[in-house]
C-alpha positions, -999 to +999 in steps of 0.1 A: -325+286-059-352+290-085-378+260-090-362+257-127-330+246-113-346+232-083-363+207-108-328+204-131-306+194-104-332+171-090-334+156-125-298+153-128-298+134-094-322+115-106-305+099-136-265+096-115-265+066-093-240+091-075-263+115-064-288+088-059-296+066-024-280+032-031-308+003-030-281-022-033-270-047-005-255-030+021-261+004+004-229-005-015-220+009-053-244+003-082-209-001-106-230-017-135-249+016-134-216+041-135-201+056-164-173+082-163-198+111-172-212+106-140-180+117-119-177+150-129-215+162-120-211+142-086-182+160-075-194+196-085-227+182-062-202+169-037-180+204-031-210+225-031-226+207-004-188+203+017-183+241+011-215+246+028-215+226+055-181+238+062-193+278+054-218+267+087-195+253+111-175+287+107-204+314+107-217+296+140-227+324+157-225+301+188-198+297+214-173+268+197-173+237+214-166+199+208-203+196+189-202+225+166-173+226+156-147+192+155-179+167+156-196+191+127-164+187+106-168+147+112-203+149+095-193+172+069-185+161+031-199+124+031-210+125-006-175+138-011-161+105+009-186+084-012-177+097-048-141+098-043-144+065-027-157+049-056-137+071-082-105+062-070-112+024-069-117+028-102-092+048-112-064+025-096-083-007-103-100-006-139-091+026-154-096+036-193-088+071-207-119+085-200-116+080-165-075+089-162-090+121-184-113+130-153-083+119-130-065+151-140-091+176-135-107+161-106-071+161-088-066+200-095-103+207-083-098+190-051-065+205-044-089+237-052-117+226-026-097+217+005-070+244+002-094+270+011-107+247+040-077+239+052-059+270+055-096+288+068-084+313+098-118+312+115-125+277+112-088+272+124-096+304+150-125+273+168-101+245+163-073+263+183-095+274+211-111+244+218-069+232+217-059+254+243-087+243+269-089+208+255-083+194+294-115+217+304-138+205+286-146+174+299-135+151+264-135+114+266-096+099+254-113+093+215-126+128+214-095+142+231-070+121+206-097+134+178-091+170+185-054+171+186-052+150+157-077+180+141-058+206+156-025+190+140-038+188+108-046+221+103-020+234+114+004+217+095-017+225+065-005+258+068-042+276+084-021+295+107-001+317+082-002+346+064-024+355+033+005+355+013+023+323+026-016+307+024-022+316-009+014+302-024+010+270-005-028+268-021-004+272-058+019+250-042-008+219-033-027+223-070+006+222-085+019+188-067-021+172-074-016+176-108+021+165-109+013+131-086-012+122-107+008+128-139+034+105-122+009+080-121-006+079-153+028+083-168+039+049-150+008+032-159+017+046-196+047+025-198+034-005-179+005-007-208+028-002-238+053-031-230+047-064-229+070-095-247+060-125-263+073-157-259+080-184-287+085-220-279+121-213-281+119-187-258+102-208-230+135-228-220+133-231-179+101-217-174+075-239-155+037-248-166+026-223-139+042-194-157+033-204-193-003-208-176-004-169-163+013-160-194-011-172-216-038-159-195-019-122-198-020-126-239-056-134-233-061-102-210-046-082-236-068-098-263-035-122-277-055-154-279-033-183-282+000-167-273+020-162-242+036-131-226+055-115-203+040-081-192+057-051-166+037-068-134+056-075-108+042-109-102+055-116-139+088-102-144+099-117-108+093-154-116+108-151-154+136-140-137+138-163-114+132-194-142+146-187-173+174-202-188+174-173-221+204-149-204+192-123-233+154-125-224+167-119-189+183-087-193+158-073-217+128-077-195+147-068-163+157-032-183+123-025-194+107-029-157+137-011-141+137+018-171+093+025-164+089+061-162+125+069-174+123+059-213+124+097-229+092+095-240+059+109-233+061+084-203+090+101-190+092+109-151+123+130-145+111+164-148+082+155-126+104+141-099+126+177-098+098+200-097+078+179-072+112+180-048+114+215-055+075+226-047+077+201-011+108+220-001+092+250-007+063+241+012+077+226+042+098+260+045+070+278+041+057+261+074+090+266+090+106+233+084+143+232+071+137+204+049+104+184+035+114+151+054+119+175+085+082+185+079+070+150+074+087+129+101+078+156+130+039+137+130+052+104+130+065+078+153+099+086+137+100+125+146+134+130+130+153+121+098+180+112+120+162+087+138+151+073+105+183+070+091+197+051+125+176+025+123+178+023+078+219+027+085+216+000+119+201-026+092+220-014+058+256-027+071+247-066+083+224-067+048+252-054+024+277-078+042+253-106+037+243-100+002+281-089-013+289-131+006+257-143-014+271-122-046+307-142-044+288-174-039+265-166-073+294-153-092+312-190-084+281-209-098+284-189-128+321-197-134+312-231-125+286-235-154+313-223-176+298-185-174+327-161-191+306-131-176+302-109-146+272-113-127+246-084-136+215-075-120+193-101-146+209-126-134+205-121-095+173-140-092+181-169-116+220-175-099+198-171-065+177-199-069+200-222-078+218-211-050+189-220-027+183-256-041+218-264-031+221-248+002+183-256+010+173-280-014+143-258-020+131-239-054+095-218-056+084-240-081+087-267-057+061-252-038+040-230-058+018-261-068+008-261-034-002-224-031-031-218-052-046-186-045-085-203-036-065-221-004-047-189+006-077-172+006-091-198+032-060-197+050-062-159+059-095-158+063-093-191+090-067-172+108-085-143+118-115-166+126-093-181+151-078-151+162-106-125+161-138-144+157-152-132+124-166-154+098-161-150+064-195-158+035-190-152+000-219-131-013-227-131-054-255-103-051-229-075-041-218-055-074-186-051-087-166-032-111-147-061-127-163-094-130-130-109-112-140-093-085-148-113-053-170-102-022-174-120+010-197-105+042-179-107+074-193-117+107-180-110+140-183-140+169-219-132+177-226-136+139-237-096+136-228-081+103-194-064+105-179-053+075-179-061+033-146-072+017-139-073-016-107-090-034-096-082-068-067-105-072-056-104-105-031-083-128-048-064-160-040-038-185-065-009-167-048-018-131-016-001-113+011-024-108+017-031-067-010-045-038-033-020-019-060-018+006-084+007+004-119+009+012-153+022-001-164+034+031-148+034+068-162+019+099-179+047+121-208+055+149-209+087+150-245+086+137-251+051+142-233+021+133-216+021+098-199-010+087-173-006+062-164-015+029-130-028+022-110-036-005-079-055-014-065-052-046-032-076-059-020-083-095-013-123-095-010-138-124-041-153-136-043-191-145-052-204-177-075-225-193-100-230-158-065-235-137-062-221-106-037-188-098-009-202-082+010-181-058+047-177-053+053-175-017+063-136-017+027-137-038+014-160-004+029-134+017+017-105-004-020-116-001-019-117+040+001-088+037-027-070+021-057-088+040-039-074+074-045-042+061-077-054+057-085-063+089-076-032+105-102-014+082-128-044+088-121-046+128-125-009+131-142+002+158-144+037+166-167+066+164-155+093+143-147+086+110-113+109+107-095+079+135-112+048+109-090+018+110-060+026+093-062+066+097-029+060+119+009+075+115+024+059+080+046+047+108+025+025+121+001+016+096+022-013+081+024-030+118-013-047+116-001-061+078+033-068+085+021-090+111-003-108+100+024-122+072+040-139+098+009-164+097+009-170+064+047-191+073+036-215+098+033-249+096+003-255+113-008-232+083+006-246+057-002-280+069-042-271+063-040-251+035-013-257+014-031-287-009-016-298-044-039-279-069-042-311-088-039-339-066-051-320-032-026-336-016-016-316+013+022-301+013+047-327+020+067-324+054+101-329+038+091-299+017+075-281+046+109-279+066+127-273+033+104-239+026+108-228+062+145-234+064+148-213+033+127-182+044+159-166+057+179-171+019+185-144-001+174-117+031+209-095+020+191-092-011+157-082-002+168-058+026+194-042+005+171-034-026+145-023+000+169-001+022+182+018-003+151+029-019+137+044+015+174+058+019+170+072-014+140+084-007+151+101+028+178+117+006+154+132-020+133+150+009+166+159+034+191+175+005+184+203-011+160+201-038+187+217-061+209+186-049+184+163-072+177+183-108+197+155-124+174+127-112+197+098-124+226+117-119+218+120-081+205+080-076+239+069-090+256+095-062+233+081-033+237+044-042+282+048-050+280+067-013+262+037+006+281+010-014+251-003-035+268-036-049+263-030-086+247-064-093+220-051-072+191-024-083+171-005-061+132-020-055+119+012-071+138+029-087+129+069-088+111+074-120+086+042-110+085+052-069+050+061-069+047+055-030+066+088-025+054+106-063+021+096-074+014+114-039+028+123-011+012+096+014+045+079+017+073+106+005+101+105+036+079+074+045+094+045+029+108+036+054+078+030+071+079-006+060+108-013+085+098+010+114+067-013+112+090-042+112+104-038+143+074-042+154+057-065+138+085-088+146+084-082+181+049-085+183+047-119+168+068-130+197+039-125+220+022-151+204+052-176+204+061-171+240+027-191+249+033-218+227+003-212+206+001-190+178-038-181+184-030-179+219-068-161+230-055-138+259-033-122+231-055-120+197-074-104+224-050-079+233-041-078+196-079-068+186-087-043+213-050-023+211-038-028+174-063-039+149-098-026+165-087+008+177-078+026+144-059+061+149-084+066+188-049+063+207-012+072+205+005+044+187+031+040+209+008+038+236-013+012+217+019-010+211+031-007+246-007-022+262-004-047+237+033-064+242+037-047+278+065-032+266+083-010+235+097-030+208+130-050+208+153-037+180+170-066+172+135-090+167+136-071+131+173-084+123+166-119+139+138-126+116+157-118+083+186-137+102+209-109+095+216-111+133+242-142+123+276-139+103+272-143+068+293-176+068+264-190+091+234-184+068 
């Protein structure tokens, strides 16, 4: 390099907080100081330096071994980690078109920088022969686990085949980067053009909580003084659920189900066929007969068959249950003098009705109780019992959103553990759904490296200084997400590719799924669940009322959720010729299984970006369940003492599950932990589709 462009890039480092050492708290991102012209610069810095670390590790003219080679590739490509890191938060979190302009290229450049790493045959070449005499060479059980994890991933990659097979799967990976992220800018397209206002005529049934958040929306969307409806989740469920305007109903019920599938420049269809078509070409490539072949063989799953046992083992007591709970709402209809057919709009508002009678319980009764400051307290108390960490909220950490919230954790012997940030609430430049994600992973390879995590929700904000007040799936959502959490902030490993939750998709939902089951009892809710207003805390009477309810409406839920990841295992097991007529081949799927027609899947194809916005998830949806079984099991450990913070098990529960990130075999993990495999049936006993439908 000459000294001229010595001294350009060093000025160019010099003026991107990127490329720069962060002298923030905790080393954490300078966001006030980041602009989208920074990105680009970063990441040309960031693949140049990857490409060279990884052009040393396969030039060593040394003997491969353990060091040189699979520890080398844990050091290599930390800028890379770091810019991504913080580009991603963005782009998912507070996006504007000059970021989701960057989004495009910088998805096709990095397909571009790790296919040629991936598919390397002398890197590969070291990887495989340190595979073969992996039990000679002395390897602890994280650097053994670490190694066939390595050795899998190339592999499947596609580094051991031919030139001509590598360089159509390189096509192949550019192709799908640009097409997921498409998919996902598409979605957020149509989430951003919609929303509805609401007149004081059109406000019949709703409660003070939603007219707070919908105000609060208007105000987000810079509608001061009105009130409105948007595409979130957490605001077309409750107007569902509350209002009385049938025609309201069905109009914003078909514009969240129709996002991505509008025939406009929105649309998703043609994305979804070639996307099905490129996978299956890939996974054949690699010798798989189908994609969801490919994907389920590294998972706890292995097969699509065993995958569809267990969706098929849950699909037939949920339909029963929810076609019995579909009579009973079709009867309150004709008994308020209805002269119409239940439809899909009217599920959730005929639902809760039904619930006051046969439980004498309604959300609203209890969202007063559930703002989002107490919930907050509640999940964090609850690992302080279980795990020992403290939770401090820190103002000096920046942020990239001034909603953003940030809180230093503490483990037991008050030593700094981790970072966590929460950005709760639902904007225009956010992606509908709840993630965890982090900013940096838990690691000590080099040292000790605490990690930055990150949970992000979209609750509806309250208005006027009032408090967010959560719906109880909202409640649930939250420790949900802050499970996830804690598996990234209770890491505690030492190479950064087995982090917290670097685990099978499989698995990954266990540590989250579980920790929801805290959020639900009493001695929880008795704490935490205060009036907003009065700080009174949540009356008994309503107490039993919300827990003899948790089990209402589970036909529902589990149908809507098992026919999307059966939908899902059909995409990626037929042939991809099977799907060119997207909606065509959802209304096939959902007449073979019986969908009741009142009923719409959770997400419907053109909106499913767990499985098309990438591929993290694609013949994984089902993942959710597979998790549940678990989860639901697991939770018994804890009630089979009596005490639901039982020591000798948040032990076992920290030192097998949440601190060991992917270091062990996840079956192994689960079996040290219970003492035992899972119990099928835990998963069906919990949604209390164990009883007959008459019983519920």
């Amino acid at each position: 390099m000459s000294e001229t462009t010595e001294m350009a890039a060093s000025s160019q480092a010099q003026a991107n907080p990127l490329l720069q050492a962060w002298r923030t708290p905790f080393e954490t991102p300078p966001f006030a100081e980041i602009v989208p012209q920074h990105f680009l610069p970063a990441f040309e810095r960031a693949f140049a330096d990857h490409a060279a670390e990884i052009a040393a590790i396969e030039h060593d003219p040394s003997t491969p071994d353990f060091a040189n080679t699979i520890t080398a590739l844990e050091r290599s490509g930390k800028l890379l980690s770091r810019v991504s890191a913080v580009f991603y938060d963005l782009v998912s979190a507070h996006s504007n078109p000059a970021l989701l302009e960057i989004d495009t290229e910088v998805s096709l450049r990095m397909a571009r920088h790790w296919n040629p790493i991936m598919m390397n045959a002398v890197l590969f070449g070291r990887i495989a022969m340190l595979h073969e005499n992996r039990a000679t060479l002395g390897l602890t059980g994280e650097q053994m686990r670490l190694l066939e994890r390595t050795y899998t991933r190339f592999h499947r990659a596609g580094a051991g085949l031919d030139e001509a097979a590598k360089k159509r799967m390189a096509e192949i990976n550019e192709r799908l980067a640009h097409l997921g992220t498409s998919f996902s800018h598409h979605l957020l397209g149509d989430e951003q053009d919609w929303f509805m206002e609401l007149g004081e005529a059109d406000r019949d049934g709703l409660p003070d909580s939603f007219i707070a958040a919908a105000k609060a929306a208007a105000v987000e969307r810079g509608m001061e003084g009105k009130a409105i409806v948007t595409l979130s989740r957490s605001s077309v469920e409750p107007f569902l659920k509350s209002s009385t305007r049938r025609d309201l109903r069905e109009k914003v019920f078909k514009a969240f189900t129709a996002r991505g599938d509008n025939n406009n420049a929105n649309d998703n269809n043609d994305i979804i066929v070639e996307i099905l078509k490129l996978r299956e070409e890939s996974a054949r490539l690699l010798g798989f007969p189908t994609f969801a072949a490919y994907r389920l063989e590294d998972s706890m799953a292995k097969t699509p068959e065993a995958v569809r046992g267990l969706l098929e083992r849950v699909w037939k007591p949920a339909r029963a249950r929810a076609l019995a709970d579909r009579d009973a709402l079709q009867a309150l209809v004709a008994g308020e003098g209805g002269n119409f057919a239940l439809a899909p709009w009217d599920w959730r508002y005929y639902a809760e009705k039904l619930r006051q009678i046969r439980a004498n319980f309604d959300d609203a009764a209890i969202k007063p109780y559930l703002s989002l400051d107490h919930m907050i307290a509640a999940a964090f108390d609850c690992a302080t019992r279980l795990f020992g960490v403290s939770f401090t909220e820190r103002k000096d950490i920046p942020v990239w959103h001034p909603d953003v919230r940030v809180w230093e954790v503490r483990d037991a012997q008050g030593k700094h553990k981790a970072l966590f940030y929460g950005d709760y609430f639902a904007r225009s430049s956010k992606r509908s759904g709840a993630w965890m994600t982090s900013l940096r992973d838990q690691q000590k390879l080099d040292g000790e490296v605490a990690p930055l995590i990150i949970n992000v929700c979209n609750f509806s904000k309250g208005a006027d200084g009032e408090p967010s007040l959560l719906s109880p799936d909202d409640a649930r959502t939250l420790f949900h997400e802050f499970g996830h959490g804690l598996h990234g902030m209770l890491s505690n490993v030492t190479y950064p590719s087995l982090s917290g939750t670097s685990v099978f998709t499989d698995f990954v939902e266990l540590p989250s799924q579980l920790y929801e089951h805290w959020q639900e009892q009493p001695q929880v809710l008795r704490q935490f669940a205060r009036h907003y207003q009065t700080g009174e805390p949540l009356p008994d009477d309503l107490l039993k009322r919300f827990i003899a309810a948790r089990k209402f409406n589970q036909g529902f839920a589990t149908v809507e959720f098992v026919s999307s990841a059966l939908i899902d295992l059909e995409f990626h097991t037929q042939p991809a010729e099977a799907s060119r007529d997207v909606r065509a081949f959802e209304r096939a799927e959902l007449e073979k299984i019986g969908m009741p027609e009142e009923i719409v899947l959770r997400h419907r194809p053109t909106q499913f970006g767990h499985i098309f916005s990438g591929d993290h998830y694609a013949s994984g949806y089902y993942s959710y369940m597979w998790s549940e079984v678990m989860d639901a099991d697991a939770f018994g450990a804890f009630e089979e003492t009596g005490d639901i913070f039982d020591p000798a098990v948040a032990k076992r529960l920290h030192d097998d599950i949440y601190s060991s990130g992917g270091s062990r075999d996840p079956e192994d993990a689960y079996v040290a932990f219970r003492g035992r495999e899972p119990e099928p049936d835990a998963l069906l006993r919990r949604r209390g589709l164990l009883e007959t439908p008459e019983a519920a």
